[in-house]
Phi, psi and omega in degrees: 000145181292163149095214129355133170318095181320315184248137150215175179216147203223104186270016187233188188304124181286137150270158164260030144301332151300307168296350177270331182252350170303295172319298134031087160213152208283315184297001181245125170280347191217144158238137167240159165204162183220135171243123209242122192241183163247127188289156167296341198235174198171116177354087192033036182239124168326118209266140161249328176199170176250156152260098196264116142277162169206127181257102181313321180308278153347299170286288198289039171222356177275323219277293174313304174305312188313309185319316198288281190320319186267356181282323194252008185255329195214020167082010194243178208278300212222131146229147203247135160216144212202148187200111185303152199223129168087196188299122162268057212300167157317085169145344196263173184298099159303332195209128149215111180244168209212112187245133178238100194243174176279330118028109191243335176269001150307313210290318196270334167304303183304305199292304158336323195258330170309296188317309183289327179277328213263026179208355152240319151274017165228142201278064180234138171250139187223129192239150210241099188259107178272178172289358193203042170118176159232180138253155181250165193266063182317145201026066165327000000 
């Protein structure tokens, strides 16, 4: 893939940008991208931050199958996922991933579908810290 590290895991502030130039190819008409942010509220209750674990090894070899699976699933060239690891405040980026096809409905399918596998098959944890306790979350 051009650009950027395609997979990566990121313990300081995530940019997508990079996952957007990790993609980068001349032969593709669409870029889809999805930036996953932390809301203040989580059923009804006041978010103060998110906590991400990751067994880094483990996801970004997840990160990689996912690619594969969606290049041969929808046609598309290049994919990027980039991901936060520790404390996330409120507003900040947690997830950015990034499809590049010749396409926009290839592009937007994949990037649909990147998201939903990647928060049910890759091995990110996520704890939700409220004003009144935290929990942790399954398929962050």
């Amino acid at each position: 893939m051009p650009g950027s590290e395609p997979f990566r895991i990121w313990d300081d502030e995530l940019d997508p940008a990079p996952a957007f130039e990790a993609v980068r190819d001349p032969t593709c008409g669409a870029i889809a991208t999805f930036v996953g942010t932390v809301r203040n509220h989580s059923e009804g209750r006041d978010v103060l931050h998110l906590e991400y674990e990751v067994m880094e090894s483990m996801a970004l070899r997840q990160f990689a199958r996912l690619a594969e699976r969606l290049m041969s699933g929808h046609g598309v060239r290049n994919v990027a996922i980039h991901h936060r690891r520790g404390h996330v405040p409120v507003g900040g980026v947690s997830v950015a991933i990034a499809v590049a096809a010749e396409r926009r409905v290839s592009a937007l399918a994949a990037c649909a579908e990147a998201i939903e596998r990647l928060k049910r098959d890759v091995p990110i944890w996520k704890k939700e810290v409220f004003t009144d306790g935290h929990r942790w979350v399954q398929g962050s």
